[in-house]
N, C-alpha and C positions, 0 to 999 in steps of 0.2 A: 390301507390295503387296496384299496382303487388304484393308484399309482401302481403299486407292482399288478395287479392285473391287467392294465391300460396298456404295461410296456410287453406281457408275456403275449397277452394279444396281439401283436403288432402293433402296438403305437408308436412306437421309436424303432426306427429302421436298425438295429443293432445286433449281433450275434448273442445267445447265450451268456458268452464268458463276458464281452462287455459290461452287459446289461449287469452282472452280478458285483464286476469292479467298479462297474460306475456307480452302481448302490453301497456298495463299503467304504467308497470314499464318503459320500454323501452321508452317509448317519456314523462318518470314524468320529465327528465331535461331541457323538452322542454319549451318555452316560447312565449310568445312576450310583446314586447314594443314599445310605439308607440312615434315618432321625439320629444326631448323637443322642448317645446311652451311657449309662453309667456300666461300666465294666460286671459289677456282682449283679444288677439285673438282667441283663445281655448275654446272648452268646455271639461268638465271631460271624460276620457272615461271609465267610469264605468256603462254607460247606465241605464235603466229605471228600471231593473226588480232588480238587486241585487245591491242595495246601500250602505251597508256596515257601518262604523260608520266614524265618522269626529272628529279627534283628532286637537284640538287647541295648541299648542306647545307653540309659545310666537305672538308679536304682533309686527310691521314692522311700527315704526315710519321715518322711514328714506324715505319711498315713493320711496323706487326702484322699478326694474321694476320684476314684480314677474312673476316663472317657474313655471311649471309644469313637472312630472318626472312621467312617468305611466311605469308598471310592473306586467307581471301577469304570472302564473306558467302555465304549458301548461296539467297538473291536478290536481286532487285533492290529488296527493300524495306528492305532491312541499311546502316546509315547506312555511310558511310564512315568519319567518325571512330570507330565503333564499330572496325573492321575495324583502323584504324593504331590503336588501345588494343592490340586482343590483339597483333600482328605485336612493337609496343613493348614487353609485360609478357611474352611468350614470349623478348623478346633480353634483358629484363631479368634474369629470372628464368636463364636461361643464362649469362650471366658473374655473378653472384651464389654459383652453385657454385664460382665460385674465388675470392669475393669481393671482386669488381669490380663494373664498375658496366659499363651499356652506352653507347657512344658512336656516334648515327646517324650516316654519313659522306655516303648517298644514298638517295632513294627513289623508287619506281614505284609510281603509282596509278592508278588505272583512272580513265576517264572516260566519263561520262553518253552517250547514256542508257544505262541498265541493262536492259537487253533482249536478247532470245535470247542469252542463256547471256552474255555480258558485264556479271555481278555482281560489284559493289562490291569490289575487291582490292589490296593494299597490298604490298609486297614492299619489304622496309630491308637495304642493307648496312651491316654496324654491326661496329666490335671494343670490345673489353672494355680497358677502362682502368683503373689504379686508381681508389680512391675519394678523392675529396678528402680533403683533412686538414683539418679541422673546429676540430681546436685553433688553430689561425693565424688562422683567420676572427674578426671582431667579433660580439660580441652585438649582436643587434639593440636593445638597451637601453642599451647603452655610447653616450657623448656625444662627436662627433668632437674627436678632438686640436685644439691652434690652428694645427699643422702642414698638416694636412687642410679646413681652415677656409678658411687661407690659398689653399692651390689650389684650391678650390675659387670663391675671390673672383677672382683672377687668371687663374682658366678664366673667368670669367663678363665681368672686364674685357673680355680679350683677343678674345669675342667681340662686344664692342661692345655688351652689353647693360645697362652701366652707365654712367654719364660718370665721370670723371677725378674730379672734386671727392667724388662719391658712393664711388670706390673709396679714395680717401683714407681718407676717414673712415671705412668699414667695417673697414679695417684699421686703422686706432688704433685700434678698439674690441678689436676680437682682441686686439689686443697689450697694450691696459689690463688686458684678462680674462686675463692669465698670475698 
């Protein structure tokens, strides 16, 4: 609070309007976020006045126990994709402690404009999943099977994007390459 009275006073030779762009840039990297929650103890903290829109992502048949991950830019010059990084590396970094990984399920983000007090803010319900298993996956180096080859030809038939004569002969050649 001393800074903004030092500059209203005269401490910085600057007009009004300055003085108030030059302070919104200065705290645009400011923030807050508030403890993850578990969604049934929690309510949203996006409050009553700007509710923003509700993105459904996918649907949590597994009956874990669902987070919440709240994030909001501290003005309206704070990108939004800034704002859903941290909300994301804040649920990331929370099932990590148990060695999971996060899975977004839904999200609320605010919408434009960003003005009096409706800054840029992201709120994800997310649970913790394992981590993939990595050994089962292909290297990205390894050269597809002729197994894989094959549906791969017969997806492509079946969509009509080859003719008949051209899928013949793509598969003899697969099958010459055994």
């Amino acid at each position: 609070m001393k800074l903004i009275e030092w500059i209203c006073k005269g401490g910085l030779d600057m007009k009004p309007v300055a003085v108030v762009t030059t302070l919104s840039f200065a705290l645009s990297g400011c923030g807050s976020s508030a403890p993850i929650q578990r969604v049934s103890d929690s309510q949203s903290n996006f409050g009553s006045v700007y509710k923003g829109e509700t993105t459904i992502i996918r649907t949590d048949t597994s009956r874990a126990t669902q987070y919440r991950a709240f994030s909001q830019g501290g003005t309206g010059f704070v990108s939004i994709s800034a704002v859903r990084s941290d909300a994301e590396s804040r649920a990331n970094e929370f099932c990590k402690q148990e060695n999971r990984v996060a899975r977004t399920l839904s999200e609320q983000m605010s919408t434009p404009p960003y003005v009096l007090g409706n800054f840029p803010k992201m709120e994800i319900i997310f649970i913790c999943v394992e981590k993939p298993d990595t050994t089962t996956e292909k290297n990205p180096g390894d050269k597809p099977s002729a197994t894989d080859k094959l549906k791969e030809l017969n997806s492509i038939h079946e969509q009509g994007l080859i003719t008949d004569a051209e899928y013949q002969q793509k598969r003899k050649q697969i099958l010459d390459g055994l």
